[in-house]
Backbone bond lengths (Angstrom), bond angles and torsions (degrees), N, CA, C in turn:
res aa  C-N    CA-C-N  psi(-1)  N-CA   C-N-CA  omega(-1)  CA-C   N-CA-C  phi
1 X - - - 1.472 - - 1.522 110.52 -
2 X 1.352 122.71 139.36 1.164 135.01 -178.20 1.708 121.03 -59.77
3 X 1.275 146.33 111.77 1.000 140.01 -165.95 1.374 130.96 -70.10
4 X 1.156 138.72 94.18 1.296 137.09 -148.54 1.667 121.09 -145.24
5 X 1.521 104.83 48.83 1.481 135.09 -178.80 1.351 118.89 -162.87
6 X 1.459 126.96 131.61 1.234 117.92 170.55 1.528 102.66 -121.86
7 X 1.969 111.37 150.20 1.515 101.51 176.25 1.591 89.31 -124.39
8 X 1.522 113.63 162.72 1.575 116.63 178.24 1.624 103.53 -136.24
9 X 1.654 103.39 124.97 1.754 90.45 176.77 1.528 101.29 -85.76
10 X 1.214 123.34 179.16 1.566 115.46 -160.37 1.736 99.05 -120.27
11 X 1.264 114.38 -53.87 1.794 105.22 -166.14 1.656 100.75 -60.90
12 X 1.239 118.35 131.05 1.159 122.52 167.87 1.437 143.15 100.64
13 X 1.974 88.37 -13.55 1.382 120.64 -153.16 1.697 89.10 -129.98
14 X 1.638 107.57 -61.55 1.738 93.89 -167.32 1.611 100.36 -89.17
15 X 1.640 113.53 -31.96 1.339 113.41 -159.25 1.573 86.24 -125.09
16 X 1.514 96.56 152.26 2.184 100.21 173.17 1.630 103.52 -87.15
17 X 1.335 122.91 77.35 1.205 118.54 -159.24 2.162 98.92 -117.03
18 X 1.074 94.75 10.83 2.114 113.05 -171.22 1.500 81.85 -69.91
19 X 1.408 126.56 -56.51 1.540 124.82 -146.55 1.642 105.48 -65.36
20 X 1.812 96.49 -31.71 1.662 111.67 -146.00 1.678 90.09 -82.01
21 X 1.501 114.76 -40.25 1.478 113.51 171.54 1.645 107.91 -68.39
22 X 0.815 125.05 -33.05 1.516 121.68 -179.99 1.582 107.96 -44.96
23 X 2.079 111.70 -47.31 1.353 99.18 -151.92 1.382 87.81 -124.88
24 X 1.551 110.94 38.37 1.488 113.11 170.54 2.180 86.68 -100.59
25 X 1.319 94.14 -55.18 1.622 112.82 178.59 1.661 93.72 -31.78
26 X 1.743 116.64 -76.75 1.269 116.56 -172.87 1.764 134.10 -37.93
27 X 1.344 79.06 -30.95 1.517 82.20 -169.50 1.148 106.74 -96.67
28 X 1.704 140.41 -7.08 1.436 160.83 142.39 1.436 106.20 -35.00
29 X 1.557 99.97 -65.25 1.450 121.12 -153.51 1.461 97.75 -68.35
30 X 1.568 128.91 -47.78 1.366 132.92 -174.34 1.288 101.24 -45.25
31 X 1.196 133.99 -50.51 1.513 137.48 -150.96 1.808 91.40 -68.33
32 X 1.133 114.19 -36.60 1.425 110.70 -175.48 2.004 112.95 -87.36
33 X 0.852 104.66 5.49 1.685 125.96 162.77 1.642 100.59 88.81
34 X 1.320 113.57 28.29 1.700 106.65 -179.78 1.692 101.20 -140.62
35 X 1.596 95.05 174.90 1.401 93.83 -163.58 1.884 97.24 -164.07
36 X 1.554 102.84 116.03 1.420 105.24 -166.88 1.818 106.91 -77.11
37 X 1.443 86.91 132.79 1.913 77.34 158.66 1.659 125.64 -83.55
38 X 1.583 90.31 158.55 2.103 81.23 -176.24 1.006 121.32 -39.77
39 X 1.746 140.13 -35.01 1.693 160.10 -161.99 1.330 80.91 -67.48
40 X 1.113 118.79 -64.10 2.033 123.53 -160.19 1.640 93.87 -65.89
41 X 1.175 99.83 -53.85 1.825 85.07 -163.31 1.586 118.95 -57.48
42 X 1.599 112.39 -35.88 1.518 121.34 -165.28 1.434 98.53 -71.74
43 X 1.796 133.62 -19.78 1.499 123.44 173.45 1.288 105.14 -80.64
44 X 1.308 138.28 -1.80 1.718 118.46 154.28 1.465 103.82 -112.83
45 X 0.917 117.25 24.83 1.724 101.33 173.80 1.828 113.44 -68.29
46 X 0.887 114.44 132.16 1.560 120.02 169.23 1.969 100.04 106.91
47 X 1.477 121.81 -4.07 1.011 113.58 152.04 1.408 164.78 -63.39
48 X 1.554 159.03 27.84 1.096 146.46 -170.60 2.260 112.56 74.62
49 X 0.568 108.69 117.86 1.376 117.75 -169.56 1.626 95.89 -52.43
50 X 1.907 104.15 -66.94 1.604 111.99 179.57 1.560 108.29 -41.49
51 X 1.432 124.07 -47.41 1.785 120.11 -168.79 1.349 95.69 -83.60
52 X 1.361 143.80 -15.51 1.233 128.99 176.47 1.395 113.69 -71.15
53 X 1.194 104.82 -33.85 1.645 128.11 -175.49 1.635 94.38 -67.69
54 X 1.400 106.57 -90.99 1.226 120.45 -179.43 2.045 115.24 -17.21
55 X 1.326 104.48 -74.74 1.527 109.16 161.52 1.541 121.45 -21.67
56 X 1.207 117.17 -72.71 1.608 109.77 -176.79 1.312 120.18 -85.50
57 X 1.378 117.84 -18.46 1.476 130.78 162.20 1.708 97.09 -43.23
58 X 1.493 120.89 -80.28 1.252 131.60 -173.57 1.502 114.22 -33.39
59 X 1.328 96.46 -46.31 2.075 110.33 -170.48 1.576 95.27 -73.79
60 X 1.198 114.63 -34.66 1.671 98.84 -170.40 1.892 94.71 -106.73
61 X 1.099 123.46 31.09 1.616 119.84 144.34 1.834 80.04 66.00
62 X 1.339 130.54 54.57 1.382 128.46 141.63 1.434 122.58 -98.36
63 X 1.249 112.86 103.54 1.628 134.53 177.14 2.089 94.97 -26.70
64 X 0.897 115.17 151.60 1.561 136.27 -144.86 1.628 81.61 -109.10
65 X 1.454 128.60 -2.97 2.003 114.47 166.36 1.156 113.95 -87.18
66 X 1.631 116.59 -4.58 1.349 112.35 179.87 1.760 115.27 -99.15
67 X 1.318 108.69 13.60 1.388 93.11 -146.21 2.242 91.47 -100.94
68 X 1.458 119.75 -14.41 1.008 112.29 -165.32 2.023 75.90 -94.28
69 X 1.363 150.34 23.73 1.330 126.87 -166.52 1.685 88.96 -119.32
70 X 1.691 106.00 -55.79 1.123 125.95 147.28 1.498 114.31 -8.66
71 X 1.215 135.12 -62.39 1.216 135.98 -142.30 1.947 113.07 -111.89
72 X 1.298 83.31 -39.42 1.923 89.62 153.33 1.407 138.02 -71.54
73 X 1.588 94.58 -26.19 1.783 114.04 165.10 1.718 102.14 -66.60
74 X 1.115 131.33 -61.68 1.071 139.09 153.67 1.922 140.12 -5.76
75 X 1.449 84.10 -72.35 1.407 124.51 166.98 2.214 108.49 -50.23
76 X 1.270 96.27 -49.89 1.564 118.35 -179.00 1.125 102.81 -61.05
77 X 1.498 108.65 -67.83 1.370 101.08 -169.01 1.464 124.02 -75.41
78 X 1.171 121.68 -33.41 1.448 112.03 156.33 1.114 115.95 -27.07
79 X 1.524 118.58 -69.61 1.424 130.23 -179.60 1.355 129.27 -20.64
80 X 1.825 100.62 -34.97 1.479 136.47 -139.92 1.802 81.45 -92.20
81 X 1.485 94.00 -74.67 1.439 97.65 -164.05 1.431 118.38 -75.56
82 X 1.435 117.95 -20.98 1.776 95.77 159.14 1.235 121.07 -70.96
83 X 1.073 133.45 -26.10 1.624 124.99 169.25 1.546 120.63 -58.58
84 X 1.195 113.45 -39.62 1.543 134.58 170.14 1.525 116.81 -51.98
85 X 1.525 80.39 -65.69 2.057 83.01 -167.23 1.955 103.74 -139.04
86 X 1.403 105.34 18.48 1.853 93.42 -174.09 2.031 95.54 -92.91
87 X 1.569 79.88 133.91 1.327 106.16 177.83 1.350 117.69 -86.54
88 X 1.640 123.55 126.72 0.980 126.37 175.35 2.259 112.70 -78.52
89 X 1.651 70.26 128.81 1.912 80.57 -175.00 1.621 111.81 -70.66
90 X 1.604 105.24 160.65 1.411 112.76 -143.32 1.905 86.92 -74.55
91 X 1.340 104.56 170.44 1.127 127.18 -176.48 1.746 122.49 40.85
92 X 1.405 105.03 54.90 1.519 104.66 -162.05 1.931 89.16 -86.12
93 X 1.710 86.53 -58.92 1.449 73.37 -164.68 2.015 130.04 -76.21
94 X 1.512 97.60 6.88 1.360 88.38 164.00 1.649 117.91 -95.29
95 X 1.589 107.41 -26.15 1.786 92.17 160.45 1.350 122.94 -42.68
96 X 0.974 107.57 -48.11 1.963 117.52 -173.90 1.575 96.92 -52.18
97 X 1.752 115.81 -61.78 1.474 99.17 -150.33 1.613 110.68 -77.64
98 X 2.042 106.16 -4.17 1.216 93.37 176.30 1.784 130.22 -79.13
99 X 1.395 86.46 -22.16 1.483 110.70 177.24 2.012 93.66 -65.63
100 X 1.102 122.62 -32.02 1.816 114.56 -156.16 1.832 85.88 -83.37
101 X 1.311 112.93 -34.22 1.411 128.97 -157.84 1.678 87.90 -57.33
102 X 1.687 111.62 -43.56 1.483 98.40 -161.53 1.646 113.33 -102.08
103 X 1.565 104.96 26.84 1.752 126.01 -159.40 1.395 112.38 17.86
104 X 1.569 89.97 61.36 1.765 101.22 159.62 1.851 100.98 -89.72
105 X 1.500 88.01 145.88 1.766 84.51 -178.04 1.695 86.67 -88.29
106 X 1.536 91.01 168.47 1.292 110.06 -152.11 1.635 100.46 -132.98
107 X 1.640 110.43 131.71 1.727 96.21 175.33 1.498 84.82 -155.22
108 X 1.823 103.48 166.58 1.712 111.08 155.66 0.777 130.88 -113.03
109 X 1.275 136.03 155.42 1.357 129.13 -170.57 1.694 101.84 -131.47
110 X 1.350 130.63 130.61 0.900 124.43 146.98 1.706 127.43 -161.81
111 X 1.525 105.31 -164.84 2.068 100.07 178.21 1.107 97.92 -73.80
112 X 1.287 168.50 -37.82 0.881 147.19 -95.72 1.962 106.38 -140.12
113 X 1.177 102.21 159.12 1.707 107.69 -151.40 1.768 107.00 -78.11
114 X 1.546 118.28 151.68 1.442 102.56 -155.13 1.806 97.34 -77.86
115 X 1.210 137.19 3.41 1.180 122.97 143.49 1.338 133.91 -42.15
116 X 0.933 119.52 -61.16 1.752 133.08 164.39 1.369 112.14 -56.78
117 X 1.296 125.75 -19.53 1.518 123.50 164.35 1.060 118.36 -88.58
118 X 1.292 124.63 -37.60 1.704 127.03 178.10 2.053 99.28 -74.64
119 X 1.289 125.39 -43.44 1.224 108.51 -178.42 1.853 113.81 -70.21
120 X 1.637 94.10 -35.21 1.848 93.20 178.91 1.856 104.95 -58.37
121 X 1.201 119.59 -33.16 1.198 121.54 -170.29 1.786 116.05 -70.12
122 X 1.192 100.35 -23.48 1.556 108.80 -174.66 1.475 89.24 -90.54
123 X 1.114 140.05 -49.92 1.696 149.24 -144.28 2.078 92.67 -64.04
124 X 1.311 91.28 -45.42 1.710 117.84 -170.91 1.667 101.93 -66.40
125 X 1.177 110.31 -56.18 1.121 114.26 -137.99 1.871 146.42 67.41
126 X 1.368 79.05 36.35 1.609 101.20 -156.59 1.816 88.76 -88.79
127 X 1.460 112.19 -15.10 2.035 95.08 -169.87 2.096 109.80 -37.12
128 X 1.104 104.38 -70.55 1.732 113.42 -157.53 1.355 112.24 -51.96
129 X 2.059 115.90 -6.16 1.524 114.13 159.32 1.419 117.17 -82.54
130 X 1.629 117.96 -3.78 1.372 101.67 -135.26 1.861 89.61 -111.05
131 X 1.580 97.23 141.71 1.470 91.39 171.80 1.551 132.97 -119.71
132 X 1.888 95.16 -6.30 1.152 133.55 152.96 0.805 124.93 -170.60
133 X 2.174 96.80 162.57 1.411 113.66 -172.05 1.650 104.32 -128.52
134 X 1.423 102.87 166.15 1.419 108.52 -176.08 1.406 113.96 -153.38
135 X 1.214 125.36 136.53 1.451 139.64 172.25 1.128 116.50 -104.85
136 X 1.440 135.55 137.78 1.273 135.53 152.41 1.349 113.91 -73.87
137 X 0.978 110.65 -49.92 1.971 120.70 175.65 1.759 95.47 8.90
138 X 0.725 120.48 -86.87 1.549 133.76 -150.47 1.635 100.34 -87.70
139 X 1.169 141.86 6.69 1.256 158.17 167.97 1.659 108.05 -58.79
140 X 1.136 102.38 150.31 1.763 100.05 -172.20 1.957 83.41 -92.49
141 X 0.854 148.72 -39.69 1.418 150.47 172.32 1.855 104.04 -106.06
142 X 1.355 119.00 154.08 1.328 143.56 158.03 1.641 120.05 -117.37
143 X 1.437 120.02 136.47 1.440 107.21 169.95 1.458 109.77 -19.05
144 X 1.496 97.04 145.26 1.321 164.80 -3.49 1.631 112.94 -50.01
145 X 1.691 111.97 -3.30 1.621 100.20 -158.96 1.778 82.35 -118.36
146 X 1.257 100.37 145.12 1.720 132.92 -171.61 1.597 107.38 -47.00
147 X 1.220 126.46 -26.18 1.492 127.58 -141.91 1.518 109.06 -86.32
148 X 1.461 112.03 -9.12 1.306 116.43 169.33 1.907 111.10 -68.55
149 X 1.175 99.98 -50.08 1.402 122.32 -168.38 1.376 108.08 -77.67
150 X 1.334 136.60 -16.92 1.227 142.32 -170.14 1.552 98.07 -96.24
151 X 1.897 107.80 -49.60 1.637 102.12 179.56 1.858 97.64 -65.65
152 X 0.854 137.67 -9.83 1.242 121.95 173.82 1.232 115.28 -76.57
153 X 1.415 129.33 -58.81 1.364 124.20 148.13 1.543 147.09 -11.86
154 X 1.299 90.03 -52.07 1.404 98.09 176.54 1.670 112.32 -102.91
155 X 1.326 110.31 16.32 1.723 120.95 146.61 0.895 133.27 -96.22
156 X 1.617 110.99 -13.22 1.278 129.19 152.20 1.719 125.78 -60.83
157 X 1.819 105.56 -41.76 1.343 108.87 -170.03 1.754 95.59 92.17
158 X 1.657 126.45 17.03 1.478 108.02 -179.30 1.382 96.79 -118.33
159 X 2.043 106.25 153.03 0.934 109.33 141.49 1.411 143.18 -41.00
160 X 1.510 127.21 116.31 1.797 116.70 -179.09 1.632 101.73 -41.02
161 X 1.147 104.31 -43.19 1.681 100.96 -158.43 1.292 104.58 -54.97
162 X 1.026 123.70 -23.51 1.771 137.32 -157.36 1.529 96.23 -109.34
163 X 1.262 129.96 32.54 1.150 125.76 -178.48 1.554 116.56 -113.26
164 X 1.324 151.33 136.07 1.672 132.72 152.49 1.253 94.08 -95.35
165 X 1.687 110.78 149.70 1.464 108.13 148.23 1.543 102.18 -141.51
166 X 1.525 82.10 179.16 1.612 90.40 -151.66 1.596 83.78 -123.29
167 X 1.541 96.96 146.90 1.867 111.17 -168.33 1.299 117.81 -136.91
168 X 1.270 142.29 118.28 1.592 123.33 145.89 1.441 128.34 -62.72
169 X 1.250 119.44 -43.52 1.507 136.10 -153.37 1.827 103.35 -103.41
170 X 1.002 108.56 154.32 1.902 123.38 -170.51 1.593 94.55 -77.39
171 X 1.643 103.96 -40.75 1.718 94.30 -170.36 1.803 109.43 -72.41
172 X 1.282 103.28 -21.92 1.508 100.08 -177.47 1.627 108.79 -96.03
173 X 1.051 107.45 -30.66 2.095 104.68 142.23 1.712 110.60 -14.74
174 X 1.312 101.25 -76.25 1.130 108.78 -163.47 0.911 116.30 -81.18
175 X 1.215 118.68 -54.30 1.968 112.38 164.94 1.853 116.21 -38.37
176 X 0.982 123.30 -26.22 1.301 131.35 166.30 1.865 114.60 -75.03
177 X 0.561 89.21 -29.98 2.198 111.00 -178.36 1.236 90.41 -90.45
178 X 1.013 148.88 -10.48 1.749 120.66 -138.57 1.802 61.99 -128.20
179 X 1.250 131.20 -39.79 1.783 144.06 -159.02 1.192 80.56 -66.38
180 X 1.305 138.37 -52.33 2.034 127.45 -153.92 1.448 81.53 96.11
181 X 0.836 137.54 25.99 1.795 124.63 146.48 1.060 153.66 -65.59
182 X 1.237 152.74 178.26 1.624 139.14 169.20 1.706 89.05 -107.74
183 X 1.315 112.62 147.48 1.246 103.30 -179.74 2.025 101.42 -150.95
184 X 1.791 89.49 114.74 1.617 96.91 -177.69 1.773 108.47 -89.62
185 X 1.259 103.91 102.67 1.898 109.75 -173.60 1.938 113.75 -77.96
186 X 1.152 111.98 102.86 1.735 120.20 166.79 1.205 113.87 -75.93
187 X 0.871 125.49 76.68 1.749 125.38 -166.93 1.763 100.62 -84.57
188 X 1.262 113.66 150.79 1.114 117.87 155.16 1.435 139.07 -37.84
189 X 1.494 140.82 105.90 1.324 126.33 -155.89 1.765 101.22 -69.45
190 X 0.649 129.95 23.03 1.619 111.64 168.12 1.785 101.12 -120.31
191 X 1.313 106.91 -1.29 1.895 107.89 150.03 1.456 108.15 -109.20
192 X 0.998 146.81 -17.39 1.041 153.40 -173.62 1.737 127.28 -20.25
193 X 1.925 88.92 -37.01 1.386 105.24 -175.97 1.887 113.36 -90.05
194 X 1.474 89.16 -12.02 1.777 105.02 177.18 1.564 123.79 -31.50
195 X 1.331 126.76 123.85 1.529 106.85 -171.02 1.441 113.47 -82.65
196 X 1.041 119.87 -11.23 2.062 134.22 178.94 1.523 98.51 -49.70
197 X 1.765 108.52 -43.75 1.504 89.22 -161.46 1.682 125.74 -72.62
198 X 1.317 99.19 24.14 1.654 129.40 -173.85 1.393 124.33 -45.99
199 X 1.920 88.70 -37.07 1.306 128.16 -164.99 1.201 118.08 -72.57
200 X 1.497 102.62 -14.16 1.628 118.67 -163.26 1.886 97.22 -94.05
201 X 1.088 108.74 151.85 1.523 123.31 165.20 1.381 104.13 -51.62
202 X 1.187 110.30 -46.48 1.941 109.14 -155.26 1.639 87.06 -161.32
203 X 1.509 96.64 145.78 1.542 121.25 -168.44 1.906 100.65 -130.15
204 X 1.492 110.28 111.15 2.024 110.54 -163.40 2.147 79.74 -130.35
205 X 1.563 74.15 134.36 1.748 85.73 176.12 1.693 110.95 -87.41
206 X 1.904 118.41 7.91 0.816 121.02 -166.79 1.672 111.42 178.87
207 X 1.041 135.10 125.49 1.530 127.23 -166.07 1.542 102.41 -55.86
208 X 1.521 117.73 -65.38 1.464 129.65 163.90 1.566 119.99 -10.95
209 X 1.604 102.25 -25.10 1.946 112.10 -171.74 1.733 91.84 -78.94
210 X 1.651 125.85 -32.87 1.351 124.74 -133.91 1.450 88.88 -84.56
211 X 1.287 130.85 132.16 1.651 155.06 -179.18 1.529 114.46 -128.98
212 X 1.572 106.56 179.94 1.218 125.62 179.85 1.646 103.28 -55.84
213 X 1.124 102.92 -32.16 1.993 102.86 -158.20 1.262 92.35 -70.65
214 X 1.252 129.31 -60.78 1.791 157.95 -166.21 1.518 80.60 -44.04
215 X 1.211 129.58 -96.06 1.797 154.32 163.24 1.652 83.42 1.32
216 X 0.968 124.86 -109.11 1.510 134.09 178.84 1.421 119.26 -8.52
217 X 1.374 133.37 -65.50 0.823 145.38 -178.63 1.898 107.67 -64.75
218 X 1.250 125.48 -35.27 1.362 127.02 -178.68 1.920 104.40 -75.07
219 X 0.949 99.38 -34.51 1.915 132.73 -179.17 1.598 141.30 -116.47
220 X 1.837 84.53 52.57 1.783 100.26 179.81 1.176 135.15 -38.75
């Protein structure tokens, strides 16, 4: 089937916002007397704020009343520092107009709470492509499991099969795969060389790289 939808997850991918949760997490996490190393942090990256919480809360023996207080402190400050200082990643806005160029409908999908989507969306200037959006937040599952990306789909009115999406993170790899998707992975260049991202249709060191050839090859 002919491909004729694109979905985009946003932390990491439209905005450099991985670092800003990293040292929103850190400075959360201190208050609770622990402190993740990078190795620990990069195995939940692309998760749900609550299971990120939840996860190391559990490993470091934090009683389960802290974890919804935990996670709004969190939530804020992210908030805080992408508005402040999060940088939009290179070639955001010509992916969009190439995707509008070929009137693929256009939506996002991601973990993350529809606050952080409505401000990433203004930061971009991506609103007048967009025809949907989607949160897991409130999802009985978050990437690694499909259901984010599927309710995006079907707010679209598209077949999954007929879908690309575009990924930084391994868990949203798969939550995109797990959809029946094509899925183009931007990974961070200091994973870049990782062999997992194998899994992906197509491997771009930068959205700005993605062309006619790339397009072609996802869409025989």
């Amino acid at each position: 089937m002919e491909l004729n939808t694109v979905i985009f997850d946003i932390d990491g991918l439209l905005v450099d916002s991985e670092p800003l949760w990293n040292e929103a997490a850190t400075e959360v996490f201190l208050q609770y007397g622990f402190n993740l190393s990078e190795e620990q942090y990069k195995t939940t990256t692309g998760l749900r704020t609550k299971e990120f919480v939840q996860w190391w809360f559990s490993y470091y023996n934090i009683g389960p009343e802290e974890y919804a207080r935990a996670e709004k402190n969190i939530v804020q400050k992210v908030l805080n520092k992408i508005e402040f200082k999060g940088k939009i990643m290179p070639g955001v806005p010509y992916i969009f107009d190439f995707f509008a160029k070929k009137s693929f409908k256009i939506g996002l999908a991601t973990s993350s709470p529809p606050a952080l989507i409505d401000l990433v969306v203004e930061m971009t200037a991506i609103r007048k492509y967009l025809n949907a959006t989607s949160s897991a937040e409130d999802l009985k599952y978050g990437k690694p499991h499909p259901q984010v990306y599927l309710n995006c789909a079907e707010i679209l009115k598209s077949n999954p099969v007929q879908c690309i999406c575009f990924e930084d993170s391994f868990n949203g790899l798969i939550a995109a795969k797990a959809a029946r998707m094509k899925c183009v992975i931007v990974p961070h260049a200091s994973q870049a060389k990782e062999e997992k991202w194998g899994a992906a249709d197509l491997k771009m060191s930068s959205l700005q790289n993605f062309g006619e050839l790339h397009f072609n090859l996802l869409n025989p």
